[in-house]
N, C-alpha and C positions, 0 to 999 in steps of 0.2 A: 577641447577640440570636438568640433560637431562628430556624430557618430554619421558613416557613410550606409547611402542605402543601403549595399550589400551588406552592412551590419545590422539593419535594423530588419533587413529579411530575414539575414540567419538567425536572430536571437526571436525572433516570432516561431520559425520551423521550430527552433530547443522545445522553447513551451510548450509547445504540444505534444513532447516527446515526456521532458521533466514534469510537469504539470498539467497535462489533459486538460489545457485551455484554449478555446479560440484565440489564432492569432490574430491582432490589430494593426496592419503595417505601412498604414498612410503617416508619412514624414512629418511631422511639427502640426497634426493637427488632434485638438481632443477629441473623443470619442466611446460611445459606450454601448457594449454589445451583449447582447444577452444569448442564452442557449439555454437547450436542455434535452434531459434524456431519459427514457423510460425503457426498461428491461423488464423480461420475465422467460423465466425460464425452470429446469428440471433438475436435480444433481439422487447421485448415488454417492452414499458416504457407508463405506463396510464396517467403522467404527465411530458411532457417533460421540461425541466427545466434548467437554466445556474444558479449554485448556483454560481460563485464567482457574479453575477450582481444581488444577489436576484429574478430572471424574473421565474416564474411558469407562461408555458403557461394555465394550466388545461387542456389539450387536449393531447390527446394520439396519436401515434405515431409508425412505424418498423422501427427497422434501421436496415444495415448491416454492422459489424462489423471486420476487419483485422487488423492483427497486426505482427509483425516482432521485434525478438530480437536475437541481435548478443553481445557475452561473452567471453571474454578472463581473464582466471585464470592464473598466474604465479608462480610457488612457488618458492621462494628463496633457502628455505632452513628449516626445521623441525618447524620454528616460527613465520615466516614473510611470507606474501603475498601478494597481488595486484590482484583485480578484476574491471576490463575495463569493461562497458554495452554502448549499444548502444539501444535502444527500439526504434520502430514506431508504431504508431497506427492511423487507419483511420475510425471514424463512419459515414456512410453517412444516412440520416434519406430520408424517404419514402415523407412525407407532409412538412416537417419542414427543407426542403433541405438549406433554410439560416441558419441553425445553425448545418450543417455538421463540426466537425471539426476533426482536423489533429493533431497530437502530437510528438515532438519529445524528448526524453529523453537521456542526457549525465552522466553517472554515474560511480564515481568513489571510489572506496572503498580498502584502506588500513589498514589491521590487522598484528597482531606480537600479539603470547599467553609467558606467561612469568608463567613457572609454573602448577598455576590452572586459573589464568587471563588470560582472553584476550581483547583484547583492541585495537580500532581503528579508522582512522576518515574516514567518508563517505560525497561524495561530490556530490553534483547532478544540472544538470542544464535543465530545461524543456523547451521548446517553443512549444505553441500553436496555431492552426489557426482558425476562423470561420468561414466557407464560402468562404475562400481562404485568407486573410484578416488578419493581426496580433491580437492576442488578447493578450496572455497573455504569461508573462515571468516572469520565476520562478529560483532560486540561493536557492539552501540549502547544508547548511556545519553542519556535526554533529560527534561530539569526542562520543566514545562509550566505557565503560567494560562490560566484564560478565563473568560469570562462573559459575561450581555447588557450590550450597549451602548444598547439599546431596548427596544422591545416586541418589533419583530422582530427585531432584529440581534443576532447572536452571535459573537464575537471567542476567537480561538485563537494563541498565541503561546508556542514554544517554543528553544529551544536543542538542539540535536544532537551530540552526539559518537560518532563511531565507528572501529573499527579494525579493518581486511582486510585479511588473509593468503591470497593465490592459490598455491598449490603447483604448479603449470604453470610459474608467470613470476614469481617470488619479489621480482625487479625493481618490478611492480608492487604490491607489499604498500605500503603506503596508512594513515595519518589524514587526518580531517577531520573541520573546526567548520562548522556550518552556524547559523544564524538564519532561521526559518520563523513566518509570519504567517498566518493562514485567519479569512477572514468569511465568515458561515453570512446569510442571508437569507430566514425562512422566510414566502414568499407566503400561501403556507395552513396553517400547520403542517410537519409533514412528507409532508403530502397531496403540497407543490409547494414545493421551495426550491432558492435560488443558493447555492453556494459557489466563493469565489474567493478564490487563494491566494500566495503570494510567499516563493521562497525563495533565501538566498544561499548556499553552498557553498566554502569554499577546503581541496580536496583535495592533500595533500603525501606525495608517493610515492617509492621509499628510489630511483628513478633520474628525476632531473630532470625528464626529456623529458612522464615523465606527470602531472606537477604543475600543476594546473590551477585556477580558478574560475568558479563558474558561477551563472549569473542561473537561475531557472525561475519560472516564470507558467501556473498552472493554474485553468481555471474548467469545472463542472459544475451540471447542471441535473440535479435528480432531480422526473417528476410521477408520481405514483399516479392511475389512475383508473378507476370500475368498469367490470368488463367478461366479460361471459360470468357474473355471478353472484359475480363474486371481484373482485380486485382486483389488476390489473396494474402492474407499477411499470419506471419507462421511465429510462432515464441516457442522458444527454450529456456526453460530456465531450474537451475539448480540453489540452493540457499541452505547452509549449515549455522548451527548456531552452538556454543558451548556451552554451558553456565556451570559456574563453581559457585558453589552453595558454603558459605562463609562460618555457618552453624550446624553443629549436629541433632539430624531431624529423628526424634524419639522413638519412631516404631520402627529404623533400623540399623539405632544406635549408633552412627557413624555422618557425615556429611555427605548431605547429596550430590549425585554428579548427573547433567544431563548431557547427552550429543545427541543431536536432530538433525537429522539428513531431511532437505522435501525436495524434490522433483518435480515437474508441470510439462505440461504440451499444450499448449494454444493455438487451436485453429479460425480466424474469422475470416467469415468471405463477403463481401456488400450485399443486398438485398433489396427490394421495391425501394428503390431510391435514396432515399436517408437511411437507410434500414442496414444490420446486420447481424447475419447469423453467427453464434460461437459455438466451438464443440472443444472441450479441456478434459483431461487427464490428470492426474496426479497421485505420488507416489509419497511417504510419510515414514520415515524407518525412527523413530524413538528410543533410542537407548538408555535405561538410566536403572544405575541400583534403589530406584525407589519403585517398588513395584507397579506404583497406580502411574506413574509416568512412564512405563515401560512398555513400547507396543509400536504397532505396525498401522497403518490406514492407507485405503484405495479410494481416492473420489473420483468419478466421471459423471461432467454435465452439460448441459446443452443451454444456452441465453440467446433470447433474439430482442433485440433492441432495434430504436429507432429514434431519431436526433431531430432536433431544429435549430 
């Protein structure tokens, strides 16, 4: 059965919500649409930190923040598509200039809705650098459905696989299967929606001690609402994560345990046209009887971007 306009609106609005892609939503015609977007901006981080090494300096830290992403959408045709990402990103820190690092991300992501399903696999490849210096490389492949489950509810359920190579600690080079679930609740639209989310994680790493699995429970609140003539859009969000550490890790003598509470405040408001300013909050409570993962962090920062 052909999908009704009203379906091919709303499954445009999703993507942009799911996927941070322009939507394409002329009816049975092909088409391809390019974008892109440049950031820069400020952050205050009170503990600067490389979590894939566990290293918490306890010392605070400016950095200056840039970032570049280029997007090519495709539509084939009323059911299928193809979304091409290219991102870069560049933090350079104030004091802590040896752990400036550089990011590159390759993403690729193919959907086809059949119906009220939609369904797809998402491909991503990361490289990043420390200090000029290779660190870390990241492979993740993920099969994805969703759909409504109502008028308002929207359901998100994928599969993850992925595979990291740390050049520092080669010990930790790492697979993992993960199963992730996300409900979307849209109050008003995208005016004002929940989304809350559930994911399992069992990480296997080429030396015992960091082999681990992990619960995480995430919920955000996104409202838009007008203000000053525009229209301001506000996030909340909370994400917990557990991880049981499978082995006993040697300096203290027992199996690790972590719980990570983090916190966020998102404020953006449009700006000279394409433009928008952000100002974010964030809070970091780290629990774990492993001492070097054991700690607290405060980030506050400011990005102003602008799109085409």
């Amino acid at each position: 059965m052909k999908p009704s306009a009203h379906t091919i609106k709303t499954s445009c609005a999703l993507a942009s919500v799911l996927f941070a892609m322009p939507a394409i939503c002329d009816e049975g015609q092909a088409s391809t649409e390019f974008s892109a977007e440049v950031g820069l901006g400020a952050e205050y981080d009170s503990n600067v930190t490389i979590d894939e090494l566990d290293a918490s300096s306890s010392e605070s830290d400016y950095s200056l923040n840039m970032d570049v992403e280029l997007q090519l959408d495709h539509q084939f045709n009323d059911t299928a598509n193809v979304v091409a990402t290219y991102n870069f990103s560049q933090s350079n820190y104030d004091q802590f200039s040896f752990l400036d690092r550089q990011t590159h991300l390759l993403g690729l992501d193919l959907g086809t809705s059949f119906r009220k399903i939609n369904s797809g696999l998402s491909l991503y490849y990361i490289n990043a650098r420390l200090d000029g210096s290779d660190f870390l490389k990241y492979y993740r492949a993920s099969p994805y459905l969703s759909g409504f489950l109502a008028k308002k509810w929207f359901a998100r359920g994928a599969y993850v696989y992925s595979d990291k190579t740390i050049e520092q600690n080669q010990r930790r080079d790492a697979q993992s299967h993960a199963g992730e679930l996300d409900f979307y609740y849209f109050r008003r639209g995208l005016r004002s929606y929940f989304n809350f989310g559930y994911k399992y994680k069992d990480e296997d790493a080429i030396e015992d001690r960091f082999d681990y699995a992990a619960n995480n429970i995430k919920a955000r609140y996104v409202h838009r609402f007008d203000a000053f003539g525009d229209v301001l859009k506000t996030e909340f969000s909370w994400r917990y994560e557990h991880r049981d550490y499978s082995s006993v890790t040697p300096s203290i003598g027992e199996e690790r345990d972590d719980k990570r509470h983090r916190w966020q405040v998102d404020i953006e408001y449009p700006v000279l046209g394409s433009g928008a300013i952000a100002v974010y909050a964030g809070y970091a409570d780290y629990d774990s009887n492993y001492p070097r993962s054991d700690y607290d962090q405060e980030v506050v920062g400011t990005r102003l971007s602008y799109s085409w």
